[in-house]
Each structure stands twice: as structure tokens, then as C-alpha cells.
Phi, psi and omega in degrees: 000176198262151155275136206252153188228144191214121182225099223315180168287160157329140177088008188252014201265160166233177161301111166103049135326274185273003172273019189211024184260153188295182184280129173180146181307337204263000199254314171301319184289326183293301171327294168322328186257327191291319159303320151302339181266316170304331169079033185215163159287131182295326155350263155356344163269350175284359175227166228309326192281348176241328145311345171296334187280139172289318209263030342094271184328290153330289189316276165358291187299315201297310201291321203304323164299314209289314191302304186294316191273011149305306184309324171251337166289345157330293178260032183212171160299157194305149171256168166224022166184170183227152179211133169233154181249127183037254169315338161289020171280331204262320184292344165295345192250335174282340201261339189260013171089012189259334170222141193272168179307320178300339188263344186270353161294317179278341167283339183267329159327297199272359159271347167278345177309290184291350163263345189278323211254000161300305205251074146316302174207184187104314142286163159161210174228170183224172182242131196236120172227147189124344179245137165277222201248008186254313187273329181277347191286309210274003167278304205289332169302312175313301176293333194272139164213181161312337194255311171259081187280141181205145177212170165280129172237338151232142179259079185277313107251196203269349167224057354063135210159150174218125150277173186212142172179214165260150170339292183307337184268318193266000179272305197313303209284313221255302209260327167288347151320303183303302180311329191281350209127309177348172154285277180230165163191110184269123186274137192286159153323015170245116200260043149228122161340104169255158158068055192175153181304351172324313180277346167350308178279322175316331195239027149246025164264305187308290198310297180346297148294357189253322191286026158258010170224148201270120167268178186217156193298140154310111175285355163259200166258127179232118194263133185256114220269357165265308187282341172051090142195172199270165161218127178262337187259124143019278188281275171000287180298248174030297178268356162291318168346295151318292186288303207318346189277340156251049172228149186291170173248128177238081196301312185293333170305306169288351179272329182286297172329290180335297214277347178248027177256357177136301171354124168228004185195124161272153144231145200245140193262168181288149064234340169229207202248020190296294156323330188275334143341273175306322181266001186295301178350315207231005184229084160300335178264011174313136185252129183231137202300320183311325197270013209210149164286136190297322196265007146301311170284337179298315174302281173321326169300309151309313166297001173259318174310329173308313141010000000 
């Protein structure tokens, strides 16, 4: 059965990221165009003092995904869909072909901008796990008002959650969690509400920009982690695009889709294993490229086309 290729999200970058990306041609080069399109070494964003930053961060995840799967698919057999959870959309959208990589470095520059400069700081998310989205909604209903905002913002697994807010709202939220039963509830690496209306303008500022560049239909299959459905048109994929940083992640639900249109083997692109995490339950051979010899992966990605 075919392979899905998958590329986190916010919280997974570490320091020294792309610098630990392998020695390979295809990896230089994606270096090489992101810095020319930035007009900096992308190098330089990768250490911790530059991780603080959301537009840093974005950059990172983006070049790390692209670099890597270029990297083992060059020389290995074909993947057949993509997926990314929230910024792992736009190297997901570069890996099936709809969008090319210079634009998505300048489109993602500038959606981490813009989210960095609504919520500088005061905000940010926490991860609540032990509840589902039936126990947990109507605690986050409590807490949220104008003055404390909060939402669900990833559907990650079924007691798995992610909230989005004000500090304060996400302490409130975090301690009526605990009380209920969670496990744990963690504040994540991000320092903006992503994925809620909190981003609404921001991410009609973002479509603007996006509708100036030509996407193209997807030569993979792109399964899409706000709609948790596959999209195939252009202007669609485009306009998911656009949105997702104020649209909840409904990760598990596209992973149930993956597995039940045929998707048999996930590989997770660098810099961890946080998708490969999530996904074993419905994946058992999920794989996460950091943690694996690239050419221990080229095989299992071949024995699933095979499938």
C-alpha cells in the first residue's frame, strides 16, 4: 500500500535543525534557494536565540521538510500523498507539486510575521491530554470570554488537544482540565494562538498573498489536516493554505481518511518524531526520518508501493 509523507507542525523545531540535516545534494540545494529567496543564510535561523522567534521557526520546519524529502526521494522510490499539521502544509504543498518552494519561503516568512506581530506576547497554547473534545469543550466554554479567549485548536488524537489563547485563560483552562481528570496540560514551544479566530485578520491579510501565486494541481495525493479531506484543485488547495493558521487541526480525522482510502506506511519528516507519535495507533510501521537511516527508509517507502 502507498506512502504518506508527513510534516509537523510548531513545537517540533530544535536548535541546530538544519544544521543536522543530512550531507546530500538535494539538501544543499533547498538551502541554497531558501537563502537566496530570503536573501540571508537560512543557516542562521536555526539557533536557539533565533528559535524564539515564530518566523524563524516557520522557516525551519519548512526548509527541513522540503530538504529532507527531496532527499530520500531523489534516489529512492516515489511517495503517494502528503500531509502537514498546520505550517507542515506549505512543504506538503511543495512536495505534491502545487506549490513551488520560492513562494512558499516568502509565503511562510510572511505568515510567521504576521502572526508573531498580532500576539507578541500573552498569548500562546497549551497541550491537554486525558480528555477528549466532549469533556474538554465545555471547561474551555467556561473560560472563554472577550476578556480571556480560548479555544481547541488541534484535534491531535481522541485525548490529545491542543487549546489556543491568553496566558490567563490557558492557566484557567489547564487547572480545570487537571481537576477533571487529564493526564497532563502543557504549555507547547509557540508563542501565538494559532489555529482560532484569534488569527482571522491575519489570515485574510496572508490570502492576499497567496492568491498571487500560481498554484498547481497536486501530483501527490494532499490530504488536508483543517479540512481533514484530500484537495485536489488549485484555487482550493490555495485557499487551505491561506486559512489554516485560523483553522483548528483536525489531525486525527485526516489520518483516519489516509488509512482508510489505502495510505499504509506514514514517514515523518525531520527535525522529530511527534507525527510518527500520533500516528502509530493507525499506522504501526510509521516511521520518523530523524530517528532512521535514510536508506532503511527508502526500503519500507518501496515495499509499501509494492503492497
Amino acid at each position: 500500500m502507498p506512502a504518506l509523507l508527513t510534516f509537523p507542525g510548531q513545537g517540533a523545531q530544535r536548535p541546530g535543525m538544519l544544521h543536522a540535516l543530512p550531507d546530500h545534494r538535494a539538501v544543499a540545494a533547498t538551502l541554497a534557494e531558501a537563502s537566496d529567496v530570503l536573501g540571508t543564510d537560512v543557516l542562521r535561523h536555526d539557533d536557539a536565540e533565533h528559535l524564539a522567534s515564530t518566523v524563524s521557526v516557520q522557516l525551519c520546519l519548512l526548509v527541513a521538510g522540503v530538504a529532507s524529502a527531496r532527499a530520500l526521494l531523489e534516489e529512492g522510490p516515489p511517495a503517494h500523498g502528503v500531509a502537514g499539521l498546520s505550517i507542515g502544509a506549505y512543504p506538503a504543498a511543495v512536495m505534491a507539486g502545487a506549490l513551488p518552494f520560492a513562494d512558499a519561503v516568502r509565503l511562510v516568512a510572511l505568515r510567521g510575521a504576521l502572526m508573531a506581530e498580532a500576539y507578541p506576547h500573552g498569548f500562546g497554547m497549551t497541550a491537554i491530554l486525558g480528555l477528549d473534545a466532549g469533556q474538554l469543550a465545555p471547561l474551555v466554554a467556561e473560560v472563554h470570554s472577550n476578556e480571556t479567549p480560548v479555544y481547541i485548536a488541534n484535534y491531535n488524537a481522541d485525548s490529545q488537544l491542543v487549546i489556543a489563547g491568553a496566558d490567563a485563560a490557558l492557566a484557567r483552562t489547564a487547572g480545570l482540565a487537571l481537576a477533571a481528570g487529564a493526564r497532563t496540560a502543557q504549555r507547547v514551544a509557540i508563542a501565538v494562538p494559532s489555529h482560532c479566530a484569534l488569527l482571522d485578520e491575519a489570515a485574510a491579510t496572508l490570502h492576499a498573498a497567496v492568491q498571487k501565486v500560481a498554484f498547481s494541481r497536486p501530483r501527490l495525493r494532499y490530504f488536508s489536516a483543517s479540512a481533514a479531506r484530500e484537495l485536489r484543485d488549485p484555487a482550493r488547495l490555495a485557499e487551505d493554505l491561506a486559512q489554516n493558521m485560523a483553522l483548528p487541526v483536525r489531525w486525527h480525522e485526516t489520518m483516519l481518511l489516509a488509512r482508510a482510502v489505502g495510505m499504509d506506511l506514514t514517514v515523518e519528516m525531520p527535525p522529530g518524531n511527534v507525527l510518527t507519535r500520533l500516528c502509530q495507533p493507525l499506522f504501526p510501521q510509521a516511521v520518523a526520518l530523524a530517528e532512521s537511516r535514510m536508506d532503511s527508509v527508502r526500503v519500507l517507502v518501496g515495499r509499501a508501493g509494492e503492497a
